[in-house]
Steps between C-alpha positions, in 0.01 A plus 500: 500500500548156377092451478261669625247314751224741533223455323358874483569817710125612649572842638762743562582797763823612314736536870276334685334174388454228192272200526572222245379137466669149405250274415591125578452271228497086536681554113808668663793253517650519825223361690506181371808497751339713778339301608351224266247372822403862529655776266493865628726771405837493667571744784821646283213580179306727763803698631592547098148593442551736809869673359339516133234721616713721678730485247157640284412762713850592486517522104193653488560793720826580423415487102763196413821715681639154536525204282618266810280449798565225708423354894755618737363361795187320617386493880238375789350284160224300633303261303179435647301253225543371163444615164319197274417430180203710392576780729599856471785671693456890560778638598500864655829688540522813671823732480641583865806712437770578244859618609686491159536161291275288774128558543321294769177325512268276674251237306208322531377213275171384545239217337143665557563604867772277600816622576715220323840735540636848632812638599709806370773504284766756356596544125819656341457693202814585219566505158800291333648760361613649831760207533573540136386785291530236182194343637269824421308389213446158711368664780221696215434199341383324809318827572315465226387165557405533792252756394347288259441264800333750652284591246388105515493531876279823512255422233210425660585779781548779214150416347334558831 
């Protein structure tokens, strides 16, 4: 994960469900090119919003088996609004199936009520180290970071 766009992971159903938000700042960079008439967050941020919190769920119910989760395939996306400044996107994954390295999902990101985006998308999980075993103590290192994002993630979940 080359940064991490959610803003905090509300709930979990480890195998079945995550919720997470992304809350859209004015401050955040790219909109001052998207659109500078009328910023809102670009259609590509809420499908990576969408694969990250599979991607979550993933992690979390598998306990970190791998250090690589990425999108295989995204389909039937449909965005249905925008996402402005001042806003918050929640984003609700739920876990269809799993038939070995790909698990399938469908999403949901809402503002308040509205549906801004939905669709379903697949993810493949894998370490690195099962293309080359050398890559081992890469594959734990990431591991571990990735935990300590989640620990940022979850905080205000865990003190429920």
């Amino acid at each position: 994960m080359r940064f991490c766009l959610l803003d905090r992971i509300c709930s979990l159903e480890p195998g079945v469900e995550l919720t997470a938000v992304k809350n859209v700042s004015l401050a955040e960079e790219y909109l001052a090119d998207h659109f500078p008439e009328f910023p809102v967050l670009p259609g590509v941020f809420m499908l990576e919003a969408a694969t990250q919190s599979a991607a979550w769920l993933v992690r979390m119910s598998e306990d970190y088996a791998h250090s690589m989760i990425v999108l295989q395939e995204a389909k039937s996306v449909k965005f249905t609004d925008f996402v402005t400044p001042g806003n918050t996107l929640r984003m609700r994954v739920e876990q269809l199936k799993r038939e070995g390295a790909i698990t399938s999902f469908k999403f949901e990101g809402k503002v308040g009520e509205r549906t801004c985006v939905s669709g379903r998308l697949s993810v493949e999980c894998f370490n690195l180290a099962e293309e080359d075993p050398s890559l081992a103590e890469l594959d734990k290192r990431m591991i571990a970071q990735q935990r300590g994002f989640q620990a940022i993630l979850t905080r205000e979940m865990n003190q429920k």
